[in-house]
N, CA, C, O and CB atoms as a CASP TS submission, in Angstrom:
PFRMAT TS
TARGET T0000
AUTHOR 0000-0000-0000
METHOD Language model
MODEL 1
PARENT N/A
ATOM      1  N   UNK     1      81.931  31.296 240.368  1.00  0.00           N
ATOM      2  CA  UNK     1      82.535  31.664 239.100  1.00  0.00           C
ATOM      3  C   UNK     1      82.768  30.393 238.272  1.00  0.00           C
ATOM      4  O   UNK     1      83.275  29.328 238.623  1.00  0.00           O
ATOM      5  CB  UNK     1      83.868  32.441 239.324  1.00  0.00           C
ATOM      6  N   UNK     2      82.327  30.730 237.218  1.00  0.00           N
ATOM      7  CA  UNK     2      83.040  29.246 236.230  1.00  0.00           C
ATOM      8  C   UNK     2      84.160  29.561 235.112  1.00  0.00           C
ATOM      9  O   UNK     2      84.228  30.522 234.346  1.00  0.00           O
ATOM     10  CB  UNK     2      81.693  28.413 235.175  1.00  0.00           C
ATOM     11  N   UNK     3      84.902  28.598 235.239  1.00  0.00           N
ATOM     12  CA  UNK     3      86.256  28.648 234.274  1.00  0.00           C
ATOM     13  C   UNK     3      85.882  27.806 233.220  1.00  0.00           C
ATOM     14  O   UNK     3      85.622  26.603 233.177  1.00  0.00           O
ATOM     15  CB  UNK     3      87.732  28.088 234.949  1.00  0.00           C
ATOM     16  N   UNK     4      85.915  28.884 232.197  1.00  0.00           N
ATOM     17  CA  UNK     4      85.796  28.714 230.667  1.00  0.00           C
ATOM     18  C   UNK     4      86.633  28.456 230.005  1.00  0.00           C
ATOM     19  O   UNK     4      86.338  28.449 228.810  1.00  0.00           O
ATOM     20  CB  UNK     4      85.440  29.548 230.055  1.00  0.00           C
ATOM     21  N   UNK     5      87.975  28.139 230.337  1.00  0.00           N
ATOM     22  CA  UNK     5      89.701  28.127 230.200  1.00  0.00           C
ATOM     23  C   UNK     5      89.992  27.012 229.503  1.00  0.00           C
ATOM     24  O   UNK     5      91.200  26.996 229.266  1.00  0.00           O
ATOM     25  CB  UNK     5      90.607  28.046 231.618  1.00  0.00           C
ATOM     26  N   UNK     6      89.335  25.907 228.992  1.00  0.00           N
ATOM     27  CA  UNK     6      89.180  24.720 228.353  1.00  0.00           C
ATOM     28  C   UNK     6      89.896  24.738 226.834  1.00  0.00           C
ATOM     29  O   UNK     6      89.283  25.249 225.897  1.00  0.00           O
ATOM     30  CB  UNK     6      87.647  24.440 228.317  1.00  0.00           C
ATOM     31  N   UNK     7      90.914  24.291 226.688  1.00  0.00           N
ATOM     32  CA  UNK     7      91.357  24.033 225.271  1.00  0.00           C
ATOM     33  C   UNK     7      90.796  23.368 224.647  1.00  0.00           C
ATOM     34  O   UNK     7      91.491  23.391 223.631  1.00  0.00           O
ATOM     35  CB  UNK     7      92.366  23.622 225.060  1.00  0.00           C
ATOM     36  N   UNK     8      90.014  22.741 224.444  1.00  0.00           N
ATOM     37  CA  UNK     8      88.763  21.929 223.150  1.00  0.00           C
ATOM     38  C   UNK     8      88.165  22.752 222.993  1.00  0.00           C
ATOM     39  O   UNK     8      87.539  23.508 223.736  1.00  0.00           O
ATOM     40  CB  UNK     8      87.680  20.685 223.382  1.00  0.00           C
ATOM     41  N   UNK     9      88.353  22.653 221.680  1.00  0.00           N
ATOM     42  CA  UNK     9      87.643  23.941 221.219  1.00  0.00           C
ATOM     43  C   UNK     9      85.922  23.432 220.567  1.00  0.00           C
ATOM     44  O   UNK     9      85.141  24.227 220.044  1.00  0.00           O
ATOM     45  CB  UNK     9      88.795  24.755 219.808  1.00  0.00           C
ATOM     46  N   UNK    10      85.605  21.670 220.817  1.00  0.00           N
ATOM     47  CA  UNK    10      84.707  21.159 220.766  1.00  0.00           C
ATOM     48  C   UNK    10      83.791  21.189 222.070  1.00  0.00           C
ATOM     49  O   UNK    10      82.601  20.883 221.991  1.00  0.00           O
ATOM     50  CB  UNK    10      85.080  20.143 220.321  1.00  0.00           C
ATOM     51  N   UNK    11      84.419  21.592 223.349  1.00  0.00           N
ATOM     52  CA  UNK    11      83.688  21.888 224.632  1.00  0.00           C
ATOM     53  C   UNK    11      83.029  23.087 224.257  1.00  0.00           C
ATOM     54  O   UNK    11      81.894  23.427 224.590  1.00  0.00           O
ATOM     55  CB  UNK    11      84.590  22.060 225.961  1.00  0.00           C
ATOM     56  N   UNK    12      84.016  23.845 223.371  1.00  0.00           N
ATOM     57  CA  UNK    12      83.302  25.227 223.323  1.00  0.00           C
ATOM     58  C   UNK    12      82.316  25.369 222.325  1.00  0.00           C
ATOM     59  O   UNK    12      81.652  26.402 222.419  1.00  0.00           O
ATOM     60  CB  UNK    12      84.229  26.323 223.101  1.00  0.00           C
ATOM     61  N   UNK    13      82.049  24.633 221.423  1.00  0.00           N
ATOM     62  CA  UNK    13      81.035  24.870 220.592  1.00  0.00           C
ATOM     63  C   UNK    13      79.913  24.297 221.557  1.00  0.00           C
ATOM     64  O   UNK    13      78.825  24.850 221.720  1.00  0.00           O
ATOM     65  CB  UNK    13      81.209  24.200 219.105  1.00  0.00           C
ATOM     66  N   UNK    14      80.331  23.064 222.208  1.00  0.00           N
ATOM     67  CA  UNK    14      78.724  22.239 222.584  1.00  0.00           C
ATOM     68  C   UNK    14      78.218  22.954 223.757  1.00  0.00           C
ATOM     69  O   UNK    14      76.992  23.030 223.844  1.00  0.00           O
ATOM     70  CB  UNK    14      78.806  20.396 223.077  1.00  0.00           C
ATOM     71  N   UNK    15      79.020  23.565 224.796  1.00  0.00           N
ATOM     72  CA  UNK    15      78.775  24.689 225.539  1.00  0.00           C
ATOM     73  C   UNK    15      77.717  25.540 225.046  1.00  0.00           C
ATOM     74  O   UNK    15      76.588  25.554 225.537  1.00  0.00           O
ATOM     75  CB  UNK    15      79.899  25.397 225.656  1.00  0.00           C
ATOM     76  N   UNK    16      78.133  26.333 223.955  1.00  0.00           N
ATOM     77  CA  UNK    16      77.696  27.621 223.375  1.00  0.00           C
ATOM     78  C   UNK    16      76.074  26.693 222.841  1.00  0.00           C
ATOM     79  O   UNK    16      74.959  27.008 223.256  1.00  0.00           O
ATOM     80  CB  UNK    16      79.039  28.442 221.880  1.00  0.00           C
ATOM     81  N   UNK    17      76.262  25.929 222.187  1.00  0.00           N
ATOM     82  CA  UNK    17      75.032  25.425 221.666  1.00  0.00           C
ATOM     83  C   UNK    17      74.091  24.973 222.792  1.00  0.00           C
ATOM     84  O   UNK    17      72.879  25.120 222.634  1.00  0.00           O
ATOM     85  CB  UNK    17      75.310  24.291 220.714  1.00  0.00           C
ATOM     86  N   UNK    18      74.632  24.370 224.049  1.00  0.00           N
ATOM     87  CA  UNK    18      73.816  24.133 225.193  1.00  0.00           C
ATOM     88  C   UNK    18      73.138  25.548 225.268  1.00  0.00           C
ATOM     89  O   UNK    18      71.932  25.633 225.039  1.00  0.00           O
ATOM     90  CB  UNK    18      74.674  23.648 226.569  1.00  0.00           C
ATOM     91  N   UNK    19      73.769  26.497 225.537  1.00  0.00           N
ATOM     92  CA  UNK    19      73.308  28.284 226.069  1.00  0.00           C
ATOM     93  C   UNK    19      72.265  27.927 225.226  1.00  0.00           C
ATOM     94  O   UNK    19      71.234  27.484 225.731  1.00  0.00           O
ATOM     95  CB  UNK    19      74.378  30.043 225.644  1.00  0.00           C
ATOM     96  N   UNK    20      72.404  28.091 223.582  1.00  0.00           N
ATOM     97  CA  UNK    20      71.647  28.490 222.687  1.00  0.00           C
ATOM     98  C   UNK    20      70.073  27.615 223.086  1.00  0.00           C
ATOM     99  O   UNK    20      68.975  28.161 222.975  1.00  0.00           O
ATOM    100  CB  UNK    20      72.433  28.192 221.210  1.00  0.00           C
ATOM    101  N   UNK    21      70.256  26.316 223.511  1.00  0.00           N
ATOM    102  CA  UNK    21      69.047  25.616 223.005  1.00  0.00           C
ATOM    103  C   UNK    21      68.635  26.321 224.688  1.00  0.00           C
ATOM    104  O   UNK    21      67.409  26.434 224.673  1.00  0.00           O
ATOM    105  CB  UNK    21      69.061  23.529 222.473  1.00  0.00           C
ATOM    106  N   UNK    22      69.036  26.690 225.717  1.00  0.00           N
ATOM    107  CA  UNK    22      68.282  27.184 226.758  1.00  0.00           C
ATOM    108  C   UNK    22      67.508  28.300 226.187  1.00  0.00           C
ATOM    109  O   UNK    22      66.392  28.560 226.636  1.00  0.00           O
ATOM    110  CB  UNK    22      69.115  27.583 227.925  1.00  0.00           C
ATOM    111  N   UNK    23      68.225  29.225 224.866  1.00  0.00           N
ATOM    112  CA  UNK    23      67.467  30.434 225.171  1.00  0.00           C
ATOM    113  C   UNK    23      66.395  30.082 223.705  1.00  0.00           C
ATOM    114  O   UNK    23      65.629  30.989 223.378  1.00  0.00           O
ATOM    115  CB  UNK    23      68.586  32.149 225.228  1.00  0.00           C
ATOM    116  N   UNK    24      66.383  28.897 222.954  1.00  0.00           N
ATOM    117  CA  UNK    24      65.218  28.787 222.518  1.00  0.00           C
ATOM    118  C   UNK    24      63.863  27.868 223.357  1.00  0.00           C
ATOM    119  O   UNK    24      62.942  27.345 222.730  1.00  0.00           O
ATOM    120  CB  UNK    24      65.575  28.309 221.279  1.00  0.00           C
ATOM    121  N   UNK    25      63.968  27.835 224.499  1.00  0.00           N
ATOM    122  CA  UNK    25      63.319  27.078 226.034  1.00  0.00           C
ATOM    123  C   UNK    25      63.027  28.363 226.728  1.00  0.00           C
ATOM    124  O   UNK    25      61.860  28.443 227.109  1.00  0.00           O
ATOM    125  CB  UNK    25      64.564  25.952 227.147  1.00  0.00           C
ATOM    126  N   UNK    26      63.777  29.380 226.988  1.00  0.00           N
ATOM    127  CA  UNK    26      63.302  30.240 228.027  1.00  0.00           C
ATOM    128  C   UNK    26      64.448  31.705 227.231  1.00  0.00           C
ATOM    129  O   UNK    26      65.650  31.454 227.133  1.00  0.00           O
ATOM    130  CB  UNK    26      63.699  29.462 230.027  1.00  0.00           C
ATOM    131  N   UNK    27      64.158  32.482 226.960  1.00  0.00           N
ATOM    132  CA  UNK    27      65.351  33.345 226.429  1.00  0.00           C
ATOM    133  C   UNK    27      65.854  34.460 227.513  1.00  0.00           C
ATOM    134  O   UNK    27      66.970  34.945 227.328  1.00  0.00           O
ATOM    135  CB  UNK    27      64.866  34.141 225.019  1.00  0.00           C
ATOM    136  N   UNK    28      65.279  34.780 228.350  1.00  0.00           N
ATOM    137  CA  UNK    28      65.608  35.155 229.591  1.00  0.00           C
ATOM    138  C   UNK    28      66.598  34.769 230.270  1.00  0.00           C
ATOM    139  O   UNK    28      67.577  35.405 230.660  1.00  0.00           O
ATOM    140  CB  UNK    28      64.832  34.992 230.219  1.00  0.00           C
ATOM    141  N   UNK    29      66.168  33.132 230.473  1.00  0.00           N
ATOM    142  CA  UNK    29      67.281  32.425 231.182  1.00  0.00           C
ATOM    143  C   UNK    29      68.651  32.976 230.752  1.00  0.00           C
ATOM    144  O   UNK    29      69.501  33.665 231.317  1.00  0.00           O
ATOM    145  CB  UNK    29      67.223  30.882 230.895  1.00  0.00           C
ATOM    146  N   UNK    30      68.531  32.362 229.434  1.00  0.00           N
ATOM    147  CA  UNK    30      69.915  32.698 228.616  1.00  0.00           C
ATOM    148  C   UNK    30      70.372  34.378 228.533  1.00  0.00           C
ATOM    149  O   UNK    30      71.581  34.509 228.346  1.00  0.00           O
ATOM    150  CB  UNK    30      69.671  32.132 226.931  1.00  0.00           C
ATOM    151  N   UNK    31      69.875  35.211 228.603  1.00  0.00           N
ATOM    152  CA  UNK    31      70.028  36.506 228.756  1.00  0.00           C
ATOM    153  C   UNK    31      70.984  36.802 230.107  1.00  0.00           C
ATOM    154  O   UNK    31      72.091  37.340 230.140  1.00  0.00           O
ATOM    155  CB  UNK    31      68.605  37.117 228.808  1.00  0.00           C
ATOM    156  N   UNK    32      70.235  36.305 231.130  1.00  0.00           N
ATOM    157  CA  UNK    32      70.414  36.237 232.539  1.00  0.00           C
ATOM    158  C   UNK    32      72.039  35.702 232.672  1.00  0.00           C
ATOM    159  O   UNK    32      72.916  36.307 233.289  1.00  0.00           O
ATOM    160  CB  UNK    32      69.204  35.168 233.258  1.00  0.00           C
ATOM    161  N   UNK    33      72.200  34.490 231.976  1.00  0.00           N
ATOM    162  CA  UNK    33      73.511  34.185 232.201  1.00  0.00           C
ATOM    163  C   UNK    33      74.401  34.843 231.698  1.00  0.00           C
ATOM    164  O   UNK    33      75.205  35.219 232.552  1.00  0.00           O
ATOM    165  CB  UNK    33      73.772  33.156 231.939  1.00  0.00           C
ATOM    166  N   UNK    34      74.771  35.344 230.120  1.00  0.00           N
ATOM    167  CA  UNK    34      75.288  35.834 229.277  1.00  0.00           C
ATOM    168  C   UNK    34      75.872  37.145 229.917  1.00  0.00           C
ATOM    169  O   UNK    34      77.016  37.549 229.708  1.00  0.00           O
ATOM    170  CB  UNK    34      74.440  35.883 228.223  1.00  0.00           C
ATOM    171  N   UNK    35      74.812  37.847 230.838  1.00  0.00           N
ATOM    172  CA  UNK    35      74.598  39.142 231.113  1.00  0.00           C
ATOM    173  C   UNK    35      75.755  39.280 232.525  1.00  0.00           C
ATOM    174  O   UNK    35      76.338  40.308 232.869  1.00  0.00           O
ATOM    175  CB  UNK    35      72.808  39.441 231.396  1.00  0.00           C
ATOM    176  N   UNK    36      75.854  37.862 233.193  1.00  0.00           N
ATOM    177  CA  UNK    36      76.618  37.829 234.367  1.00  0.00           C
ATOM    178  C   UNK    36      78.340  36.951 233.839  1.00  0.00           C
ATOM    179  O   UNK    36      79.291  36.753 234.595  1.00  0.00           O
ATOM    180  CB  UNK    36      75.510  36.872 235.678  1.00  0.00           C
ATOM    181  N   UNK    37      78.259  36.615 232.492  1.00  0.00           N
ATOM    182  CA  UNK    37      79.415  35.371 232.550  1.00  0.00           C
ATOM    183  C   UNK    37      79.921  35.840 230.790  1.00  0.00           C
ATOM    184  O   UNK    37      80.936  35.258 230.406  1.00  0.00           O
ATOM    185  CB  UNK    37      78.538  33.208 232.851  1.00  0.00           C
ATOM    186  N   UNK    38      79.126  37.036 229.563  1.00  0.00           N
ATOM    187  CA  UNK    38      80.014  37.192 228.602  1.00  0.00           C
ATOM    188  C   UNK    38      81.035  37.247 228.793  1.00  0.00           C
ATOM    189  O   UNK    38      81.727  36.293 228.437  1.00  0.00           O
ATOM    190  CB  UNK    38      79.917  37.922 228.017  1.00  0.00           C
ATOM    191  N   UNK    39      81.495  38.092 229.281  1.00  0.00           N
ATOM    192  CA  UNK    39      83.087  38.625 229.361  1.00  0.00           C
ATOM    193  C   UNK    39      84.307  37.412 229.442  1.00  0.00           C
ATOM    194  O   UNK    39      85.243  37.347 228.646  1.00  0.00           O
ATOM    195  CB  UNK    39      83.251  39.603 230.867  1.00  0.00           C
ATOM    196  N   UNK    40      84.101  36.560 230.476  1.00  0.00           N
ATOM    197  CA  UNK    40      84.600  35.408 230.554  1.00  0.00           C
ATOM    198  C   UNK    40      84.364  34.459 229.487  1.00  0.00           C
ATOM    199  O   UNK    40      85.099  33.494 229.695  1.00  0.00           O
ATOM    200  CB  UNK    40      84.251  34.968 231.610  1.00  0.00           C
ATOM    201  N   UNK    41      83.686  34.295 228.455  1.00  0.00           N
ATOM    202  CA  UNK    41      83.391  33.395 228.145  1.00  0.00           C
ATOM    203  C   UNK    41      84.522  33.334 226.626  1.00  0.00           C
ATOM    204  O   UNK    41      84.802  34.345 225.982  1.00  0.00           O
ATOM    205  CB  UNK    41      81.826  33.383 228.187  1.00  0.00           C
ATOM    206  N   UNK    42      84.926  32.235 226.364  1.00  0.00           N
ATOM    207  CA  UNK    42      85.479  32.519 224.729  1.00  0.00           C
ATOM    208  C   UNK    42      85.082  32.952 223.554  1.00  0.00           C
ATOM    209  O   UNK    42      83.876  33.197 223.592  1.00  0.00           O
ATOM    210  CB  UNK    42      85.790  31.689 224.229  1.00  0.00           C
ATOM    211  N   UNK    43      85.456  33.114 222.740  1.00  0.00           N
ATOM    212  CA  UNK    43      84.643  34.009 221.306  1.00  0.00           C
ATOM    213  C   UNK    43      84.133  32.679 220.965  1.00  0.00           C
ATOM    214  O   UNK    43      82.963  32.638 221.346  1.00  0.00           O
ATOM    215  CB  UNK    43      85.747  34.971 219.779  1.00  0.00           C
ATOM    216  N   UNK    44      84.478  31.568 220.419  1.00  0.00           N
ATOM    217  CA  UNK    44      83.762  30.310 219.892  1.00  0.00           C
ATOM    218  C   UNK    44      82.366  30.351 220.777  1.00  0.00           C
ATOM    219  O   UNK    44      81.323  30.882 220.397  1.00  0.00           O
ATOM    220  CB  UNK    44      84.746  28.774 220.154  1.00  0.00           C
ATOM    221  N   UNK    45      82.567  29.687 222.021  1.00  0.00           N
ATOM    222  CA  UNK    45      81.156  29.788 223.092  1.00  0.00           C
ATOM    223  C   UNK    45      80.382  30.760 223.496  1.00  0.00           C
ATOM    224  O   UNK    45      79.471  30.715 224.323  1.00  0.00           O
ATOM    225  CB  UNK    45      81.357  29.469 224.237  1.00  0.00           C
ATOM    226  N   UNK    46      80.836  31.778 222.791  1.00  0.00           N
ATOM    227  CA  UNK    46      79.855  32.977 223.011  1.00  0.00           C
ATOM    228  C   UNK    46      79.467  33.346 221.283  1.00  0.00           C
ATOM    229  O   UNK    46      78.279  33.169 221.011  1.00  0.00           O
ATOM    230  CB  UNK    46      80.762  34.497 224.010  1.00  0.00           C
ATOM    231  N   UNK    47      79.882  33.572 220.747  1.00  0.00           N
ATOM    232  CA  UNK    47      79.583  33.032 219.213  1.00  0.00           C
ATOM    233  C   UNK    47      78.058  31.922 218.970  1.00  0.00           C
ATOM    234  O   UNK    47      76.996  32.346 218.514  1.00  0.00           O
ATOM    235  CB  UNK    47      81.155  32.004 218.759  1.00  0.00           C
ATOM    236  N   UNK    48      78.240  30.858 219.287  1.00  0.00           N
ATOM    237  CA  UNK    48      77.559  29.303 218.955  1.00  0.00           C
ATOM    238  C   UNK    48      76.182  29.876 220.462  1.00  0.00           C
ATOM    239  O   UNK    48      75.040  29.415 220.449  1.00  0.00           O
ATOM    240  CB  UNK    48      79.173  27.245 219.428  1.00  0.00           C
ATOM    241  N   UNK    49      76.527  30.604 221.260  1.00  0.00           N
ATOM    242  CA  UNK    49      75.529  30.901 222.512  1.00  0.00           C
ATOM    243  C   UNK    49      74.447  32.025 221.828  1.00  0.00           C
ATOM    244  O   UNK    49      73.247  31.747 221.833  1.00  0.00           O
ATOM    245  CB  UNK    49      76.485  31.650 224.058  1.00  0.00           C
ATOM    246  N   UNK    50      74.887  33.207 221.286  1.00  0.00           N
ATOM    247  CA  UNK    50      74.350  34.239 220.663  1.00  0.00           C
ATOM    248  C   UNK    50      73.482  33.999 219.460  1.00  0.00           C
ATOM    249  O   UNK    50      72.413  34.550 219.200  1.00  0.00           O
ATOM    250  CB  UNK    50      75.325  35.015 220.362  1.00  0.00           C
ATOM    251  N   UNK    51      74.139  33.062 218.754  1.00  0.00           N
ATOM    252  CA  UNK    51      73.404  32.976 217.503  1.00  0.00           C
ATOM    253  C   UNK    51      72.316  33.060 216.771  1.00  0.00           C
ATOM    254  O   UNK    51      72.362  33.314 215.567  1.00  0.00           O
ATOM    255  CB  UNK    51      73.476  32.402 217.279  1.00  0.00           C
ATOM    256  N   UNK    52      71.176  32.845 217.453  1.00  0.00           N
ATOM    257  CA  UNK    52      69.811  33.254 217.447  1.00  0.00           C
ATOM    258  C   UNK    52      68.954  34.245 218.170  1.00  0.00           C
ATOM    259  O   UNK    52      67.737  34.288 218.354  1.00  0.00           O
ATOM    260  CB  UNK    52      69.322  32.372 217.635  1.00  0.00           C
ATOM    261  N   UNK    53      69.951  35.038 218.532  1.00  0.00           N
ATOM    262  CA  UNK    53      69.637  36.142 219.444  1.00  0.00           C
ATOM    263  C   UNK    53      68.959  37.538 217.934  1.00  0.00           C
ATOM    264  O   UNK    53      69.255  37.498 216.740  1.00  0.00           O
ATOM    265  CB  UNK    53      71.538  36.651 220.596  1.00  0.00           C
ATOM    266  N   UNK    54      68.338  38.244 218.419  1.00  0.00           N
ATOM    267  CA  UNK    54      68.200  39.257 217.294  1.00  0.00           C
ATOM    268  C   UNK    54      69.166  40.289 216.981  1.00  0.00           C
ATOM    269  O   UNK    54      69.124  40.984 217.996  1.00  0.00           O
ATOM    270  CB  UNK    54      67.109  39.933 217.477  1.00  0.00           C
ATOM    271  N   UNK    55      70.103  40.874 216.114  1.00  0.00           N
ATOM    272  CA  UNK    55      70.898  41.072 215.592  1.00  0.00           C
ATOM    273  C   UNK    55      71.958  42.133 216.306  1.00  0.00           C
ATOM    274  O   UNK    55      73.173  42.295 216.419  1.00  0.00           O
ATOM    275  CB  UNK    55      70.372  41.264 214.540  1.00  0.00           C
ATOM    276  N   UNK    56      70.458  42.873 216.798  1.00  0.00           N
ATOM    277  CA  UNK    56      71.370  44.082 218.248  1.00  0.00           C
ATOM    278  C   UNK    56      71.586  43.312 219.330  1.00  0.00           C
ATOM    279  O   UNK    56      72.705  43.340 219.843  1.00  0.00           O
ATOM    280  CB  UNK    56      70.359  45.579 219.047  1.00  0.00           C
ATOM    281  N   UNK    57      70.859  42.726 219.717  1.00  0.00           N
ATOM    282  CA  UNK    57      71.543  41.935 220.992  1.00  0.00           C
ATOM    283  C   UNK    57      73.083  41.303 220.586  1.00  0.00           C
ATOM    284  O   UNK    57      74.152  41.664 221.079  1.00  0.00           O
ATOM    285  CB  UNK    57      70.443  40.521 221.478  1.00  0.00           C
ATOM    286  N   UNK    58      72.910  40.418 219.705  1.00  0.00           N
ATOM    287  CA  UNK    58      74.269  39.958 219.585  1.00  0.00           C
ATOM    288  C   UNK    58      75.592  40.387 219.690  1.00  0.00           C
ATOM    289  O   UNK    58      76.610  39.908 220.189  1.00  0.00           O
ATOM    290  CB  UNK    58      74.325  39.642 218.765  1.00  0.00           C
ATOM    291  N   UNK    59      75.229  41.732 218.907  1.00  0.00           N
ATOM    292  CA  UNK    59      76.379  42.937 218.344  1.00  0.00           C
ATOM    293  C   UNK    59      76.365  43.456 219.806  1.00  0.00           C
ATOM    294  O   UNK    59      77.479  43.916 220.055  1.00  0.00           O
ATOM    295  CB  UNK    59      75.844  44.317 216.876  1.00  0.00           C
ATOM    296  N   UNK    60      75.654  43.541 220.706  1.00  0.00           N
ATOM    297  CA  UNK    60      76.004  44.132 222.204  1.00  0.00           C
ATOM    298  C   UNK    60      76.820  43.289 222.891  1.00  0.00           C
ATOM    299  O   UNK    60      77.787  43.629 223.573  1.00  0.00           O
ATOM    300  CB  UNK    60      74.790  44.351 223.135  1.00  0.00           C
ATOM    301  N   UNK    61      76.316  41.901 222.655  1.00  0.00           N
ATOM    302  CA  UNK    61      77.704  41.297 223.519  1.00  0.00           C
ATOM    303  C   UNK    61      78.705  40.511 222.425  1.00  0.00           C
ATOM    304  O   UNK    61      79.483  39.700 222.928  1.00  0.00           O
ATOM    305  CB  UNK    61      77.169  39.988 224.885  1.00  0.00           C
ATOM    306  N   UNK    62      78.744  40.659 221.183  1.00  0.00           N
ATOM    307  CA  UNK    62      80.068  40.801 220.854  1.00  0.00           C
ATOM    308  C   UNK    62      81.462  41.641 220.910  1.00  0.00           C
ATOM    309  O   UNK    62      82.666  41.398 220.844  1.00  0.00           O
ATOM    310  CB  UNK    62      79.902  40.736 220.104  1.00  0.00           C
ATOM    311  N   UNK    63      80.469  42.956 221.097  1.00  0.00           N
ATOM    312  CA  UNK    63      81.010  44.052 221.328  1.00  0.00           C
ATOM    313  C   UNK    63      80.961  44.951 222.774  1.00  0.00           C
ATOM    314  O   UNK    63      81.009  46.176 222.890  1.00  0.00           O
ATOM    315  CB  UNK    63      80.543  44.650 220.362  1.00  0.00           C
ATOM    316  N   UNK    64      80.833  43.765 223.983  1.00  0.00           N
ATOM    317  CA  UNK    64      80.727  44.468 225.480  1.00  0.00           C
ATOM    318  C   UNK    64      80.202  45.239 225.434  1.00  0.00           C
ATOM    319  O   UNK    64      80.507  46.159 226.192  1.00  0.00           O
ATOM    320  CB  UNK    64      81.641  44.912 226.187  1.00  0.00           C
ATOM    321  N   UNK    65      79.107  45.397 224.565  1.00  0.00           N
ATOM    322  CA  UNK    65      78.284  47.009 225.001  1.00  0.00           C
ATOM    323  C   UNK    65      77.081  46.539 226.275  1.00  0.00           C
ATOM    324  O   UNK    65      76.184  47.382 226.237  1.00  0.00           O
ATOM    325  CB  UNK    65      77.149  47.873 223.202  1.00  0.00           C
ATOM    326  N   UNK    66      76.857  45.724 227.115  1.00  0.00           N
ATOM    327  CA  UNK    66      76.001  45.495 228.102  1.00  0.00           C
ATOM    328  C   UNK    66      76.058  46.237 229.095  1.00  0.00           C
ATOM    329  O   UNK    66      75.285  46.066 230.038  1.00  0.00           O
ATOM    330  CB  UNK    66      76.045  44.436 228.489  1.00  0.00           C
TER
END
């Protein structure tokens, strides 16, 4: 399990942007994780992670619909 519990809220953008540049490298990958670790994750780092996702995907895990 990983703890996302981090008060910098600058961990959490560069986090989320790490996700992001995995899922413009492999978008699966990034699917794969998202799919096991949204829920946990903060709105900033899941926000900055999603961002280039296509518009229903996003809205599914902004909105726990997975």
């Amino acid at each position: 399990m990983i703890d996302f519990k981090t008060e910098e809220d600058l961990i959490h953008k560069a986090v989320g942007r790490m996700l992001r540049e995995v899922g413009n490298r492999n978008q699966k990958k990034e699917e794969n994780f998202l799919n096991k670790n949204y829920k946990d994750m903060l709105h900033t780092m899941l926000r900055y992670a999603i961002k280039k996702l296509p518009e229903r995907k996003r809205l599914t895990y902004l909105y726990g619909r997975i």
